[in-house]
KOLBANU-736331 format. One record per residue: residue in three letters; x, z, y of N, C-alpha, C, O in turn. Coordinates in steps of 0.1 Angstrom, whole numbers, padded with zeros to 4 digits, always signed. Each point is the difference from the previous one (the first is absolute). Layout:
ALAXZYXZYXZYXZY ...
END
This chain:
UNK+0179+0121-0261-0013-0003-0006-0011+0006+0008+0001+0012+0004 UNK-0010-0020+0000-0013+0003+0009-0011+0007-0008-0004-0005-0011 UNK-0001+0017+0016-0010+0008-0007-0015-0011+0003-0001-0005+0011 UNK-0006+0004-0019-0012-0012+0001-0015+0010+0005-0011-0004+0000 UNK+0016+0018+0005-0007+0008+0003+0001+0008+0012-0006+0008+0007 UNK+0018-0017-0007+0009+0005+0021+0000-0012+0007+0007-0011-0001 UNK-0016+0013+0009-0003-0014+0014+0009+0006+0008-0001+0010+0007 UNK+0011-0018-0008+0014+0003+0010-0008-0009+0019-0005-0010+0003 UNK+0009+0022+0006-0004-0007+0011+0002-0012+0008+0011-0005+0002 UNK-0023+0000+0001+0003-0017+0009+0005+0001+0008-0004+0009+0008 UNK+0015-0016-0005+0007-0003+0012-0009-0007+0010-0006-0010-0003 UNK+0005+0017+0019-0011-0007+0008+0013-0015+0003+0012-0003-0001 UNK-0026-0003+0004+0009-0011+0006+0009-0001+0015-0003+0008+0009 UNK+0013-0016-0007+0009+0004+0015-0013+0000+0008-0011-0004-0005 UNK+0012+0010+0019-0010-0002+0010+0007-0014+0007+0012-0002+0000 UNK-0023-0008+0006+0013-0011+0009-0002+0011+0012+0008+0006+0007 UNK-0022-0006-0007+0001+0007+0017-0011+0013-0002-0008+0000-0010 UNK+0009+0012+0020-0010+0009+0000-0005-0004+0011+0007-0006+0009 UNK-0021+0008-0007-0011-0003+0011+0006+0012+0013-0002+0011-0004 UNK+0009-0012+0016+0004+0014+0009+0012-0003-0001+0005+0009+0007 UNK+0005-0016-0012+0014+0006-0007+0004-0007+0016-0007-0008+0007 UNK+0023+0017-0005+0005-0002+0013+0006-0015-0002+0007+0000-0010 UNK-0008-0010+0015+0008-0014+0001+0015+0000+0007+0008-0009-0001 UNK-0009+0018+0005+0015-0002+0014+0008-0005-0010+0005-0010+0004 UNK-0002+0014-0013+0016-0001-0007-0004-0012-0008+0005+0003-0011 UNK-0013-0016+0009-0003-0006-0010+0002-0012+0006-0002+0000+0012 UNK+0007-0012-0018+0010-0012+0008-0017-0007-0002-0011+0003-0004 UNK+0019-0013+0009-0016-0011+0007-0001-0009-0016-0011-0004-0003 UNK+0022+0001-0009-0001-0004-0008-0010+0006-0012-0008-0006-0008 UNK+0012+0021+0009-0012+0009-0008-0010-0002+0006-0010-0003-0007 UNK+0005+0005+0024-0011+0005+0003-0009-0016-0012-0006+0000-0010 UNK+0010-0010+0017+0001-0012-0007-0009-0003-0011-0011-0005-0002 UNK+0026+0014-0011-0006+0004-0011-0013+0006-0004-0008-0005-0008 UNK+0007+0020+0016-0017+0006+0000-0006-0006+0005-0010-0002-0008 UNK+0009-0008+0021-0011-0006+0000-0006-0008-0009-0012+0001-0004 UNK+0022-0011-0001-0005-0008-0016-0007+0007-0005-0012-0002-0001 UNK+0018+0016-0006-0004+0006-0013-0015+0007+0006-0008+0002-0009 UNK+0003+0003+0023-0010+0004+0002-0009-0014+0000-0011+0002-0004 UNK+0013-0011+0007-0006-0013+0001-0005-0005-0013-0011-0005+0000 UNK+0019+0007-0011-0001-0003-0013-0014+0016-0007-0009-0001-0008 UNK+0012+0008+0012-0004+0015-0001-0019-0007+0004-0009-0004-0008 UNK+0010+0005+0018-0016-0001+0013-0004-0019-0012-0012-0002-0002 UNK+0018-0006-0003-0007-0007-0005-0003+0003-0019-0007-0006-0008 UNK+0015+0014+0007-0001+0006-0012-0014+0009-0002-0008-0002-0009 UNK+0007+0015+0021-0014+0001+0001-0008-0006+0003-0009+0001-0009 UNK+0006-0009+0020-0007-0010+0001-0010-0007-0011-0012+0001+0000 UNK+0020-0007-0010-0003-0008-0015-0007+0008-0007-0009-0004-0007 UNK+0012+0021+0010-0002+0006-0010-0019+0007+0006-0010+0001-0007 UNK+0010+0002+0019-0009+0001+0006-0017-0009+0000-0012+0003+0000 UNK+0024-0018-0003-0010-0012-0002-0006+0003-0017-0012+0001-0003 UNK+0022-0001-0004-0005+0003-0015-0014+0009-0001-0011-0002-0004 UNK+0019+0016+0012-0017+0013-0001-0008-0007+0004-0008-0005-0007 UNK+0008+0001+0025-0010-0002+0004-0011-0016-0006-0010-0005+0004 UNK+0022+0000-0020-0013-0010-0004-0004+0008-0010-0011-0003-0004 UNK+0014+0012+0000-0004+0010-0008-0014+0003+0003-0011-0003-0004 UNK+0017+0010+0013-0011+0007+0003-0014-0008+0009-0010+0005+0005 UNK+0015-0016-0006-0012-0007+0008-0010-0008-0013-0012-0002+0002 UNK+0017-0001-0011-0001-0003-0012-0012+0012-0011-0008-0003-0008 UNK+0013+0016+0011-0007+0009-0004-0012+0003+0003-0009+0004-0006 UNK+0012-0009+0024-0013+0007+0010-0005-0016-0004-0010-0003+0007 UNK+0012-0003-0012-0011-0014+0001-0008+0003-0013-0012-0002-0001 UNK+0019+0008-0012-0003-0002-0010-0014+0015+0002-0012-0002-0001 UNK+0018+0017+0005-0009+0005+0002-0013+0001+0008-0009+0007-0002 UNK+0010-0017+0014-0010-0002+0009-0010-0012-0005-0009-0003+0007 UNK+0012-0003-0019-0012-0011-0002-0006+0007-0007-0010-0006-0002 UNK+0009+0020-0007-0009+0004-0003-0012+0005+0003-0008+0004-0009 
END
């Protein structure tokens, strides 16, 4: 039974790749794989970049017509 007053710790998610990590030992099918998942990653920020920056372009329009 789970105490509703004990936040049992998050499991971080797997890493696919660390930014530095040595490649030597990693077959061409993984490298492969990380590239997807950083590819997927870089348009994931991307989208999210676009969202702030209508944000915030939206704010600065609404504050600057005063």
């Amino acid at each position: 039974m789970s105490d509703p007053f004990f936040e049992e710790p998050r499991k971080k998610p797997k890493l696919v790749h660390e930014i530095g990590q040595d490649l030597a030992a990693i077959s061409i099918a993984e490298l492969d794989e990380r590239i997807a998942a950083l590819k997927d990653e870089i348009q994931r920020l991307e989208a999210e970049k676009a969202k702030k920056s209508a944000v915030m372009a939206a704010a600065d329009g609404l504050f600057k017509s005063r």
